[in-house]
C-alpha positions as CSV (number, residue, x, y, z in Angstrom):
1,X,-13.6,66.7,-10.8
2,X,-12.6,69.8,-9.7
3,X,-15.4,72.9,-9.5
4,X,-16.5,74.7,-12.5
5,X,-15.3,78.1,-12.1
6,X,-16.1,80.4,-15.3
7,X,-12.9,82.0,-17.1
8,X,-13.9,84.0,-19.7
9,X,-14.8,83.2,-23.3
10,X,-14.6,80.9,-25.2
11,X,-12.5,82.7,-28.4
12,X,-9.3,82.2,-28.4
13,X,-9.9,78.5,-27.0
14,X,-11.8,78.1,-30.7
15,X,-9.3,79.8,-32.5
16,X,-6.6,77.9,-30.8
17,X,-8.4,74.9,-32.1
18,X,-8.8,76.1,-35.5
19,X,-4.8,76.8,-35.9
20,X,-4.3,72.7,-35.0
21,X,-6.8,71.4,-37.4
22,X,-5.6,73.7,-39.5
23,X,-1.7,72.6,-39.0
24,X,-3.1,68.6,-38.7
25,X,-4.6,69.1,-42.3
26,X,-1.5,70.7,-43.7
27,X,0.9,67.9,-41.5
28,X,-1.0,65.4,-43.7
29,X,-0.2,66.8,-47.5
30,X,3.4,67.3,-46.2
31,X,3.9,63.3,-47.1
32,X,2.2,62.8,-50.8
33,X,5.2,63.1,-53.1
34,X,6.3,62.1,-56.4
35,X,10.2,61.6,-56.7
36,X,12.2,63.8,-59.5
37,X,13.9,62.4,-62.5
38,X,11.8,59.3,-63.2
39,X,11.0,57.9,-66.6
40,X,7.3,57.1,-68.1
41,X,7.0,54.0,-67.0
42,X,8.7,54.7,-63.3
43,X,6.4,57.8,-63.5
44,X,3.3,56.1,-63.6
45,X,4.3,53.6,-61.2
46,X,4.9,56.3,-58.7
47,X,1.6,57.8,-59.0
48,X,0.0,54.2,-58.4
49,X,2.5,53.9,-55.5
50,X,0.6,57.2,-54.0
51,X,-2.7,56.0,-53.9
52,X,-3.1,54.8,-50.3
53,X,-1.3,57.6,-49.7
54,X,-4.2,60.3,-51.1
55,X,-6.9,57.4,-49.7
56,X,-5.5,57.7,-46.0
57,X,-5.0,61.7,-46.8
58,X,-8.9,62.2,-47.9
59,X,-10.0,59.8,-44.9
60,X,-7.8,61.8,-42.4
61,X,-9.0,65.3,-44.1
62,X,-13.0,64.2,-43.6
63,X,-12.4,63.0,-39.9
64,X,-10.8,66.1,-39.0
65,X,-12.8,68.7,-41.4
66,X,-15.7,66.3,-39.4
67,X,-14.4,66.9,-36.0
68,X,-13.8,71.1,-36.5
69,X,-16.9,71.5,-37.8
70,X,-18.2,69.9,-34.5
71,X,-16.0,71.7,-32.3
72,X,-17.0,75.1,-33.7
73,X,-21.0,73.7,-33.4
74,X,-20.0,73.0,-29.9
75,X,-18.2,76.5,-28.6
76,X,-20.9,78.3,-30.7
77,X,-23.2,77.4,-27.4
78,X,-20.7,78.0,-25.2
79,X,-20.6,81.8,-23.6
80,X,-17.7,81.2,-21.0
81,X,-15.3,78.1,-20.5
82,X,-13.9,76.5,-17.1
83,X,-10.8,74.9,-16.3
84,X,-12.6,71.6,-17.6
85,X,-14.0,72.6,-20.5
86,X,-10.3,73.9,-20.9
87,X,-8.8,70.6,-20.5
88,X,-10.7,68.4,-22.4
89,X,-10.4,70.7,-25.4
90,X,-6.8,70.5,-25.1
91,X,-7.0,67.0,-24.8
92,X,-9.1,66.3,-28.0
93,X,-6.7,68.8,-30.0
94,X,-3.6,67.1,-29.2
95,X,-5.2,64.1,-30.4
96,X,-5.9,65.2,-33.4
97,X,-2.8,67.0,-34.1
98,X,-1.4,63.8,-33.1
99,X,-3.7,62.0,-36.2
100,X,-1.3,62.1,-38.8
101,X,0.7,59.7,-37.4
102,X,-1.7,56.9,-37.8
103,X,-2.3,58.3,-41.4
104,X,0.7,57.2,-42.3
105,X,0.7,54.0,-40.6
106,X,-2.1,53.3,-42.4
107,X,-0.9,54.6,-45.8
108,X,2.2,52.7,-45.8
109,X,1.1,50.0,-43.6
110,X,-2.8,49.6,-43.8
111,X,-2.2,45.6,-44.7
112,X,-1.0,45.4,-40.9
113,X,-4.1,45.1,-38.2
114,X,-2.7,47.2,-36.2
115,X,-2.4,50.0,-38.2
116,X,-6.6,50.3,-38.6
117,X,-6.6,49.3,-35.3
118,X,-4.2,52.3,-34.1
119,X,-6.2,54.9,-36.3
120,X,-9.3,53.3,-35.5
121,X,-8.4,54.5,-31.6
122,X,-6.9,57.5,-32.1
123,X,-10.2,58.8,-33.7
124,X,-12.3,56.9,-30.8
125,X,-10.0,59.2,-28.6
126,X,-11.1,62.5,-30.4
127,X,-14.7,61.8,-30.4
128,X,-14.8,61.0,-26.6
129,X,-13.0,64.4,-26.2
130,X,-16.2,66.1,-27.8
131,X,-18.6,63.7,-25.9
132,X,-17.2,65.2,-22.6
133,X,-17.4,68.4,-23.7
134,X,-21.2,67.9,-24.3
135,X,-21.7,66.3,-21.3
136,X,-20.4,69.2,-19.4
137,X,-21.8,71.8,-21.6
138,X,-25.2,69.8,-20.7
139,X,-24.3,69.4,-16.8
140,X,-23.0,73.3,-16.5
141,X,-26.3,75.7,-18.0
142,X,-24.4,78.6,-16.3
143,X,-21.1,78.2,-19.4
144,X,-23.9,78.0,-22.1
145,X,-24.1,81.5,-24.2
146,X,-27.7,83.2,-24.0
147,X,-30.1,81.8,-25.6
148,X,-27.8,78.8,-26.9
149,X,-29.4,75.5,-27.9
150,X,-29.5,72.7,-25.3
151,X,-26.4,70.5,-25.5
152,X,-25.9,67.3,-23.5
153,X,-28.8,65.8,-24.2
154,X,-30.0,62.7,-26.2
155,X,-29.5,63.1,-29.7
156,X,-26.5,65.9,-29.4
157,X,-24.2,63.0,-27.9
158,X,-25.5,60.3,-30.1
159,X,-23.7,62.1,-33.1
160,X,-20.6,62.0,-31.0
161,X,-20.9,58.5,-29.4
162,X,-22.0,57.1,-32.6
163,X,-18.6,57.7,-33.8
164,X,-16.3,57.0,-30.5
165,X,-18.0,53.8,-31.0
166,X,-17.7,52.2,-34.8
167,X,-13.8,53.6,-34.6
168,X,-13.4,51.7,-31.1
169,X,-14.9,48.0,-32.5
170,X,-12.1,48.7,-35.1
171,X,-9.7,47.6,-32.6
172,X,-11.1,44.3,-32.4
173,X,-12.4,43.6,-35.5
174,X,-8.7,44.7,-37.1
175,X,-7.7,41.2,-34.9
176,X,-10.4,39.4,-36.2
177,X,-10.6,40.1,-40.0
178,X,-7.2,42.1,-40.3
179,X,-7.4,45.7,-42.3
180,X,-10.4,44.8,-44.0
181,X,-11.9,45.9,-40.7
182,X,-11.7,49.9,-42.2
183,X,-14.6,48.7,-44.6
184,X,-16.8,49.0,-41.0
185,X,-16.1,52.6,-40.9
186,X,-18.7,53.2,-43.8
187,X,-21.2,52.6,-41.3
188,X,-20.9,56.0,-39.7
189,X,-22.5,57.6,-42.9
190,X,-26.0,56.2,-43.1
191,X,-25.9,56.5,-39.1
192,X,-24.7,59.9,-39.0
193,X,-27.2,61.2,-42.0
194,X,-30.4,59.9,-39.9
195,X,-28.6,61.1,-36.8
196,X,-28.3,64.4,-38.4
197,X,-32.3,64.1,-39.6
198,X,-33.3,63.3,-36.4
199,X,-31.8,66.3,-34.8
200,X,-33.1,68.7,-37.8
């Protein structure tokens, strides 16, 4: 790794980073659609038709609205940024511009393991993006912002890890027991609601 050389604030790396989540989100409604000039009954099927499609949309909007609320948790300790910190940001944003793509595999292919199994490692992707930037948040004290909580440290990255790895097992469990391996996502929320009381 190359050295940490401070350049400048962090704001318009977090406002960068707000536009894509912002334009992921949007990307996502862009496919939920009803077509025109249907009957009752061709209506109503249509709207039944939708419903993986507003399932994978609310999954996708909670993972990123997840991941932006963590990224602006992150930079809030952050008082410069290097040409890592730099990096790795990018990194994790074009990941998760890049997220719904495996929405819609999973929308309109979810009974496929390797749709789960795509998403599943897209989202690992993201999370290990904000584990890096802990890490070097935690190994640099001199890009903290005064007076800025510790980061890097224990349970900060267990949030973070926790989540690289339940969407990573997805991968083989989607080989093993096919799409009903997205079921093994609900674990993140009792393990990120005692993460989150631990940290509290």
């Amino acid at each position: 790794m190359w050295k940490s050389i401070p350049d400048g604030g962090p704001e318009r790396l977090v406002a960068l980073a707000d536009g894509v989540f912002a334009i992921a989100i949007t990307l996502l409604v862009l496919d939920l659609s009803v077509p025109r000039d249907l009957n009752s009954e061709q209506y109503h099927e249509a709207l039944l038709e939708l419903l993986p499609d507003l399932g994978a949309y609310a999954l996708s909007v909670a993972v990123l609205g997840g991941f932006w609320r963590d990224h602006r948790r992150i930079f809030r300790a952050v008082g410069q940024v290097d040409g890592q910190l730099i990096v790795v940001s990018l990194l994790g944003l074009g990941v998760a511009a890049l997220l719904p793509f495996p929405t819609r595999l999973l929308s309109d292919y979810g009974y496929e393991p390797v749709s789960p199994a795509i998403y599943g490692a897209a989202v690992a992707a993201l999370g290990a993006c904000h584990l890096v930037l802990g890490v070097l948040l935690g190994r640099r004290p001199w890009l903290r912002a005064p007076g800025a909580p510790e980061l890097g440290t224990g349970l900060h990255l267990l949030d973070p890890a926790a989540t690289v790895v339940v969407f990573l097992l997805t991968v083989p469990l989607a080989a093993l027991v096919g799409s009903a391996a997205m079921w093994w996502w609900l674990v993140l929320i009792p393990v990120k609601v005692w993460i989150g009381r631990r940290v509290r």
